[in-house]
LORO-720980 format. One record per atom (N, C-alpha, C): residue in three letters; x, y, z. Coordinates in steps of 0.2 Angstrom, whole numbers, plus 5000, padded with zeros to 4 digits. Layout:
BEGIN
ALAXYZ...
//
This chain:
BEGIN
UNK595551555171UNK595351505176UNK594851455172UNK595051385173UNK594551345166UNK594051345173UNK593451285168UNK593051305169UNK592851235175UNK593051195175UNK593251155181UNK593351155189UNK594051225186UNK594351235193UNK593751305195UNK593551335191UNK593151395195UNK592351345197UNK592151305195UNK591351285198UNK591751225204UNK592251225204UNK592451175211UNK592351225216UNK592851295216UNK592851345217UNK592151385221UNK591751385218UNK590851405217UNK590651375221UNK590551305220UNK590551275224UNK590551265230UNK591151265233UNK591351285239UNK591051345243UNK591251385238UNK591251455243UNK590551455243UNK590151425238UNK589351445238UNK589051395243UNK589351325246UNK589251285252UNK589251325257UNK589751355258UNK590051395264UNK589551445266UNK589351485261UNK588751535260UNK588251535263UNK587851465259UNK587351435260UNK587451415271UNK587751365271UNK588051355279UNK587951405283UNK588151475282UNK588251525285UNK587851535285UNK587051565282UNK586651565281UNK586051545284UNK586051495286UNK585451425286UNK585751435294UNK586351435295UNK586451425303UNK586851475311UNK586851535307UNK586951585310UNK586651635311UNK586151625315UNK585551675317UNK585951735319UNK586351715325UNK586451725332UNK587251795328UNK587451775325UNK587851795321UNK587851865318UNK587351845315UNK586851905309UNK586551955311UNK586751945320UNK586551995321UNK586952045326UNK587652025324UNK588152065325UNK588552105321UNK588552165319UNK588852215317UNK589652195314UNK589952185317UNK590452135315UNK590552075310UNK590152045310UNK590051975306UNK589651995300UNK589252025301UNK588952055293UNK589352105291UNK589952135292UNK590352155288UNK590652135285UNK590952075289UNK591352025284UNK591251985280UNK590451965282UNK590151955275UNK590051995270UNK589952045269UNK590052095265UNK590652105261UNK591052115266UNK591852125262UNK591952045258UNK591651975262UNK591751935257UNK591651935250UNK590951975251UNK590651985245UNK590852005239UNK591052075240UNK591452135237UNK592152085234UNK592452005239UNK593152025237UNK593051955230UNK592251905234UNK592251875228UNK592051915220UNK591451965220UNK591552015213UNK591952015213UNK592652045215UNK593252105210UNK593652045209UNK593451965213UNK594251925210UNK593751885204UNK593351905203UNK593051845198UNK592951915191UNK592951985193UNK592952025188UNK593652035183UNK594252005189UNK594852015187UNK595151955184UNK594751875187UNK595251835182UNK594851815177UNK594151835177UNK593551795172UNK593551865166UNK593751845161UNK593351915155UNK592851905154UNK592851995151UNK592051995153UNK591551975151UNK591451925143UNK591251915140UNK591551835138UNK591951795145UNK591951725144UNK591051695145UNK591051645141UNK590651605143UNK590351545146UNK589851525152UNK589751485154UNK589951405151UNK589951355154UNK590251295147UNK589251285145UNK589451265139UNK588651245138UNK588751165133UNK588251145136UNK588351055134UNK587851045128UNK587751005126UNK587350975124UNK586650925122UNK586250915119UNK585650885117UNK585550825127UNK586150785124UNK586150725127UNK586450725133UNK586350805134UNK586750815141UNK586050845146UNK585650875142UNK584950865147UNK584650825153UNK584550875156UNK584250835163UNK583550795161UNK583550715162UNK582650705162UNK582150755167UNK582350765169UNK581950805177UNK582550875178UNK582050925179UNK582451005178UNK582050995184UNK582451005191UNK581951015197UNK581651115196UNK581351125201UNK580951195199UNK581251225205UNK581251275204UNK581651325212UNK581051365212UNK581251385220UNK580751425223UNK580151415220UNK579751465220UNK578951455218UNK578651405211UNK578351355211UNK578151325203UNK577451365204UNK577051385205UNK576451405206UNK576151475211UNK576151535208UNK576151595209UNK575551595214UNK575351635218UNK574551625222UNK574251695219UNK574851745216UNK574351795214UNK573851795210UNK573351845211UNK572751835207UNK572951845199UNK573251915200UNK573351945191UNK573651885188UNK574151865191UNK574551785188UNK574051755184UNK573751745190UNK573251645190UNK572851695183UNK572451735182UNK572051775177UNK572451775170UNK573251785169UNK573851775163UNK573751715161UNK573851675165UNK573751595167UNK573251585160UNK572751575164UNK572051555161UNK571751565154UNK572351655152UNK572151655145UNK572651655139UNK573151605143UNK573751605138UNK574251645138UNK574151705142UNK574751735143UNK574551795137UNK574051795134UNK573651855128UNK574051925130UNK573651935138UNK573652015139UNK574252015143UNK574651975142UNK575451995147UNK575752045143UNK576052075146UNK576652135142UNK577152135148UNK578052105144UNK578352165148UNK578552215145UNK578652255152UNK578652335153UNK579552325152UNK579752395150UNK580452395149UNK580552475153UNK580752495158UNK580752545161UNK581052575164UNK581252625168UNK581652685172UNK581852715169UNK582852695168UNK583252765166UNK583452725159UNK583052715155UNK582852725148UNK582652805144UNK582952785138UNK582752845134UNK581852825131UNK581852755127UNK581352725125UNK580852675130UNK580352695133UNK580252635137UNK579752615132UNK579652545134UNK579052495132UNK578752465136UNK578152405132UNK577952375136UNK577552325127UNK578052275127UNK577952205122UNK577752145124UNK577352135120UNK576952035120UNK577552005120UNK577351955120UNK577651885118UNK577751875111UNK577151895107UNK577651915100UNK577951945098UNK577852005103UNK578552065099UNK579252015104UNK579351995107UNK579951975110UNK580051895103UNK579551855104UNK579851805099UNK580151815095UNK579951895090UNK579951915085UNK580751935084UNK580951955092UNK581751985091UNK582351945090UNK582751965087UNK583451925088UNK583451865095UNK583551805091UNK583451735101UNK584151725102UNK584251695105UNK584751645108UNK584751585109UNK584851535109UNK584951475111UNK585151425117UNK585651395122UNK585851385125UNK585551325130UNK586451295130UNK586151225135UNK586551245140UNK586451255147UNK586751255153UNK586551235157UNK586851225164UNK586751205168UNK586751255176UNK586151235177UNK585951265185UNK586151275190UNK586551295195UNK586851285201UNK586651305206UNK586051265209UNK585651295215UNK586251315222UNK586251365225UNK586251385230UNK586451315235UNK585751265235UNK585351215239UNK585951135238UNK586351155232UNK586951115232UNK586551075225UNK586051095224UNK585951035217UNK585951065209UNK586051035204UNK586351045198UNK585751025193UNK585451065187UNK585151015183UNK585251065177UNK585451015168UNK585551045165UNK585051065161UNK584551115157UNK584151105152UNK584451155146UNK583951195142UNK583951195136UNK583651255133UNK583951305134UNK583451385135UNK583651435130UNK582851465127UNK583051505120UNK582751565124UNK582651625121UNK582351705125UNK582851745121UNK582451795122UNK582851865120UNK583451885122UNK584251915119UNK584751935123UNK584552005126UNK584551995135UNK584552075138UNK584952135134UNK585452115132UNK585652165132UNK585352185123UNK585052145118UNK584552165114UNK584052205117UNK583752185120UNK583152225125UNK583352305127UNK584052325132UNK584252355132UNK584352435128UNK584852385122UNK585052415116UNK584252455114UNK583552425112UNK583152485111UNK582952495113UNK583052485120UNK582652545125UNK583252615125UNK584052585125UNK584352645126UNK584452685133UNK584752655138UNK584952655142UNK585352735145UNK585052785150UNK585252825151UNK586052845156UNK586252865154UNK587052895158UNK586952865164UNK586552875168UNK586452875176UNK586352795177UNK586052765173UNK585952665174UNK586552645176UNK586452595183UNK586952555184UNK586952505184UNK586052455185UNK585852425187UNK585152385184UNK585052355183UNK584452315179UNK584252295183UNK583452295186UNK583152265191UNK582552215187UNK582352155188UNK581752115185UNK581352095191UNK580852145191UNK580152145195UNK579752075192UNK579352035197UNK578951965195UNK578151985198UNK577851955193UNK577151905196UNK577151875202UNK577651875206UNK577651825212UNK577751855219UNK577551845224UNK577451875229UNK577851825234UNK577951755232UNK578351695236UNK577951695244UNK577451685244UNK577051655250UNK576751725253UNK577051735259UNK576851795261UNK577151865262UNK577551865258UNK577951935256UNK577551985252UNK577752055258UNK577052105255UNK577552145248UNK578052135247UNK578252145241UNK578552095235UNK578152075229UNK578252055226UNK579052025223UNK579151975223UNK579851955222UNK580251995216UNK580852015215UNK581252045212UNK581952025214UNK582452035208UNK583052045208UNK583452085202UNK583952085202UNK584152125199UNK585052115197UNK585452135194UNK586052125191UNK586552195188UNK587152195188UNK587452245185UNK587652255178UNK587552315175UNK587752315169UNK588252275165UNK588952245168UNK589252185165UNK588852145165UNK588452095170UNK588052035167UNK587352045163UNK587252115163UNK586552135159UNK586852105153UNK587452145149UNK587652145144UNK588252105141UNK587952055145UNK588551955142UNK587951925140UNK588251895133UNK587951875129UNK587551805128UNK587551775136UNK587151705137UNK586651765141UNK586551825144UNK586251855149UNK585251845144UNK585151795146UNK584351815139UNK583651815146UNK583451825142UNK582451835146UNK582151775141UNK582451695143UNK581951635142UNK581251625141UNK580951605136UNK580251605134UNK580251535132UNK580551505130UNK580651425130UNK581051395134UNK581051315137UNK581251285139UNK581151215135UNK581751175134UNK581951125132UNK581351115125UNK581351165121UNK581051165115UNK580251165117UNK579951195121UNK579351225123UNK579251265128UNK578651315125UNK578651375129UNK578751335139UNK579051405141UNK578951395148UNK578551355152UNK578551315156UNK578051275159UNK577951345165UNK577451335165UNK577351395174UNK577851385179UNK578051315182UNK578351295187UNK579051315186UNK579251325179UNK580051365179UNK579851435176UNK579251475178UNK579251545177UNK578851575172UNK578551535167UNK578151575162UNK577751645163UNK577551675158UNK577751665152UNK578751665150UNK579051705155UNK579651725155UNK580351725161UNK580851695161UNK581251715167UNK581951725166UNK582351745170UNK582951765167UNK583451715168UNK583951725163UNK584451655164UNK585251705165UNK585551705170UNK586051745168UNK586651695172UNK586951655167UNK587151595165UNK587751605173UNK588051645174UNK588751625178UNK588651675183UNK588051655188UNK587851655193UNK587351595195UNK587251585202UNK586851545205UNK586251545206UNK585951495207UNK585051495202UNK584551555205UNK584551565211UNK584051605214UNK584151655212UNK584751685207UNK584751755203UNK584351775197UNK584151705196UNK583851695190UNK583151705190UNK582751775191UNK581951765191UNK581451755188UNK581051725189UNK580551695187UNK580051745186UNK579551735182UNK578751765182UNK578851835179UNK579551855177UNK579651935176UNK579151975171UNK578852035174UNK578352075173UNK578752145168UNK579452155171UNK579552215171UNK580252215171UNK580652275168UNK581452275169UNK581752345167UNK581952375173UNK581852425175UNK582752455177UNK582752505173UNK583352535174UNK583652545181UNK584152565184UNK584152595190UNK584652625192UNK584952675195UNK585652705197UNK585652675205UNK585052665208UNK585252615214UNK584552575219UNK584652525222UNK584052495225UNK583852535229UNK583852585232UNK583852605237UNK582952615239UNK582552615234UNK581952655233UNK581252565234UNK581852515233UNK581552445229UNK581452415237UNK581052365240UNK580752345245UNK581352355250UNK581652305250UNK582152325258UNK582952345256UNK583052365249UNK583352395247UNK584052375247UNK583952295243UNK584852255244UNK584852235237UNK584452265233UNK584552235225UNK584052165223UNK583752135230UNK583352065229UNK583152035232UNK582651985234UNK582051955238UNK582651915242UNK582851885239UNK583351855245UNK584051885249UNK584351945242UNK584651975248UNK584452015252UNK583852045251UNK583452065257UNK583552025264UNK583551955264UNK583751925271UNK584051895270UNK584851925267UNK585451915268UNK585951855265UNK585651835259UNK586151815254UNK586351865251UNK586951855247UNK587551885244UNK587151925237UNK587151985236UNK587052015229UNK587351965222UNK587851965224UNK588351955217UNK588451905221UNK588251845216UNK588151785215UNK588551725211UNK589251745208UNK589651725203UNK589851655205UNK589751595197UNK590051555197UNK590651545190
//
């Protein structure tokens, strides 16, 4: 599928998505209707796992293809305290943590991650919200990350825990992904943008970029990245803040 026809595609079904979402209270709360969105869900994974290989890549543009204006998603300014205290001292005493069903866990500065094998890339954002903006993202490739930590038999799942709590939510925002897009080769943990560190309002010190899905998959402020065999244990137990109240897990464009 070129790359045209499939973000026409995305598009679409992710309007549709979006629609059902924002105006289907009354719906969402019928046993019936959340099933089929479910089985929606499950049939856009298996048809995108089936005609996309697994290591195609997102298109990535260049220099001149840069957005003047990167609008910012969700939170630009965290209200947690530990945050705003990271903040103030440049981000010094941040570490992340690399954890669960790992063989080696850690927990690296920012220049033990500069320090690793980067990435580069120019892509383009696909908000959920219907709007597009392309920048300019270099970070570590996850699945570099993974590779030392050494992932146990039992993983199925990468989860990235954040600094951000998104207003008044008693558990702090997270999401998470499965081992296919942990370990595709655009999947990085961003530390710059558009050739300077993170600005806060897109996520610093770090956030995730996992190119061929929609933006709200991409977490911001990540603290921590943590093995899993299943959400089950994790706040409301759907893989992520937003599908917590009922967006889609698998997010594919």
């Amino acid at each position: 599928m070129n790359n045209g026809r499939r973000n026409f595609f995305s598009k679409v079904f992710g309007a549709a998505a979006a629609a059902l979402l924002a105006g289907c209270d009354a719906l969402s709360q019928k046993e019936g209707f959340m099933g089929m969105l479910s089985f929606g869900e499950w049939l856009n994974l298996k048809t995108h796992r089936l005609l996309i290989p697994r290591n195609a890549l997102a298109r990535e543009f260049t220099e001149a293809d840069i957005s003047r204006y990167f609008k910012p998603n969700g939170s630009t300014d965290p209200a947690d305290a530990a945050y705003k205290g990271l903040v103030k001292n440049g981000f010094a005493r941040w570490r992340l943590t690399v954890d669960g069903l790992v063989e080696r866990p850690a927990a690296l500065s920012m220049g033990e991650l500069r320090a690793m094998p980067s990435r580069t890339q120019i892509t383009r954002h696909d908000c959920v919200e219907g709007w597009s903006c392309i920048g300019k993202w270099k970070g570590v490739p996850l699945a570099a990350l993974l590779e030392r930590a050494g992932l146990k038999p039992q993983a199925r799942y990468i989860v990235f825990h954040c600094l951000d709590t998104l207003g008044s939510s008693e558990h702090k925002y997270y999401e998470s992904i499965d081992l296919v897009d942990a370990f595709h080769p655009q999947t990085i943990l961003a530390y710059d943008m558009n050739d300077r560190p993170l600005p806060v309002a897109h996520g610093a010190p770090l956030r995730l970029r996992v190119e061929r899905q929609l933006g709200y998959k991409m977490a911001k402020y990540v603290t921590r990245v943590e093995a899993v065999e299943s959400f089950d244990h994790i706040a409301g137990g759907k893989g992520g803040h937003w599908e917590d109240r009922g967006y889609e897990w698998y997010a594919g464009i």
